[in-house]
C-alpha positions as CSV (number, residue, x, y, z in Angstrom):
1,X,34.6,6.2,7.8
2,X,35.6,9.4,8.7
3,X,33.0,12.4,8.3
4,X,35.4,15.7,9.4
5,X,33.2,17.3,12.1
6,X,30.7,14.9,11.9
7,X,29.8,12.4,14.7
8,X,30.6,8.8,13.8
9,X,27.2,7.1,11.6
10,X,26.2,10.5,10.4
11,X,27.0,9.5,7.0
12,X,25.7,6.4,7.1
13,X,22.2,8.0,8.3
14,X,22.0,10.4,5.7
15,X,22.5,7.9,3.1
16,X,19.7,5.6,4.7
17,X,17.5,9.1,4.8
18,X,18.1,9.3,0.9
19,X,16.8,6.4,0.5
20,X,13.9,6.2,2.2
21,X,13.3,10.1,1.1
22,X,13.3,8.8,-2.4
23,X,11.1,4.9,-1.7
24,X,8.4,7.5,-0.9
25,X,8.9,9.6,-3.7
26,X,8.3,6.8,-5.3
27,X,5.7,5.3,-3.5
28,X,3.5,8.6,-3.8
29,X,4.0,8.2,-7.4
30,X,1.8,4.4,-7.6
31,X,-0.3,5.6,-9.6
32,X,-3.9,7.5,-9.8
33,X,-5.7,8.1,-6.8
34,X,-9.4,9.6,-6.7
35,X,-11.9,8.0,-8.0
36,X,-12.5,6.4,-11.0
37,X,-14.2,7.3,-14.5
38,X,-16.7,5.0,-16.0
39,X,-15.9,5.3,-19.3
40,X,-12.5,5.7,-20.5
41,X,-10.9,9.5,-21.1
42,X,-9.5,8.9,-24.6
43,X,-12.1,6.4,-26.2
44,X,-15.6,6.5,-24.0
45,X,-15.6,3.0,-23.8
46,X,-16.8,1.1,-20.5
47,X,-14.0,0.8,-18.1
48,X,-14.4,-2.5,-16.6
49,X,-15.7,-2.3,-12.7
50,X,-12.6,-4.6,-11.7
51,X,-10.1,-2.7,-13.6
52,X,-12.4,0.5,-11.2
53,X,-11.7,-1.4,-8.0
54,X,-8.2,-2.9,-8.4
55,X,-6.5,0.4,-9.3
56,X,-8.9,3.7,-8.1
57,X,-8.5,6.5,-9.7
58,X,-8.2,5.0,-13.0
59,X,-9.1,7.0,-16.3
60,X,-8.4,4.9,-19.3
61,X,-9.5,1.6,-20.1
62,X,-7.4,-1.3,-21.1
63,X,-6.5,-0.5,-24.5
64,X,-5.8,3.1,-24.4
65,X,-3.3,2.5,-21.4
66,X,-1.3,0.2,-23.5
67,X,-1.1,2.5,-26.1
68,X,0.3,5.3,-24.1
69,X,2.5,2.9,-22.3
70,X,3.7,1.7,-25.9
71,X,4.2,4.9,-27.1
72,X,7.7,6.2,-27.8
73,X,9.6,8.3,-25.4
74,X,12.4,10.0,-26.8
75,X,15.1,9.9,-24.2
76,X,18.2,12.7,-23.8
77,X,21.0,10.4,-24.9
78,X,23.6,9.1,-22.9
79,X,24.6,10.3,-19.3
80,X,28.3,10.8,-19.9
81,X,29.6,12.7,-17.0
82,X,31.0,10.3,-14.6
83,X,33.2,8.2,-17.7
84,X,36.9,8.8,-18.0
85,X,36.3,9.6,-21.5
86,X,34.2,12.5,-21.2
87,X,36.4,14.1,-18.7
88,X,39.3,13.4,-21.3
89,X,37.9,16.0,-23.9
């Protein structure tokens, strides 16, 4: 493909540094790291010690994590701008 000025597989290498720019993003973004509470943040129950160990850094217990993961997220709406019809209007 050609690049302009650019030396043949440049563009190919910046797409594969994208990607592996953003698989760490996302990597970094696992989860919690640190260590962990005993009792959960929201209720004060016990966290159970292999919930602890399995994911450190943990601050909620079971229950109150799938409540917030539950919990509605109001999103934006629809991403529009690369359809036809938005660029008709």
């Amino acid at each position: 493909m050609a690049g302009g000025w650019a030396r043949d597989g440049a563009v190919s290498e910046q797409i594969e540094a994208s990607i592996n720019d953003e698989l760490a993003r996302l990597k970094a973004r696992r989860g919690p790291t640190g260590e962990s509470l005993t009792h959960c943040a929201e209720c004060e129950e016990e966290i159970p010690e292999a919930r602890r160990i399995a994911l450190p850094g943990v601050k909620l217990c079971i229950d109150c994590q799938q409540e917030r993961d539950g919990a509605f997220k109001a999103r934006g709406g629809m991403n529009r701008r690369g359809s036809k019809d938005s660029q008709l209007k």
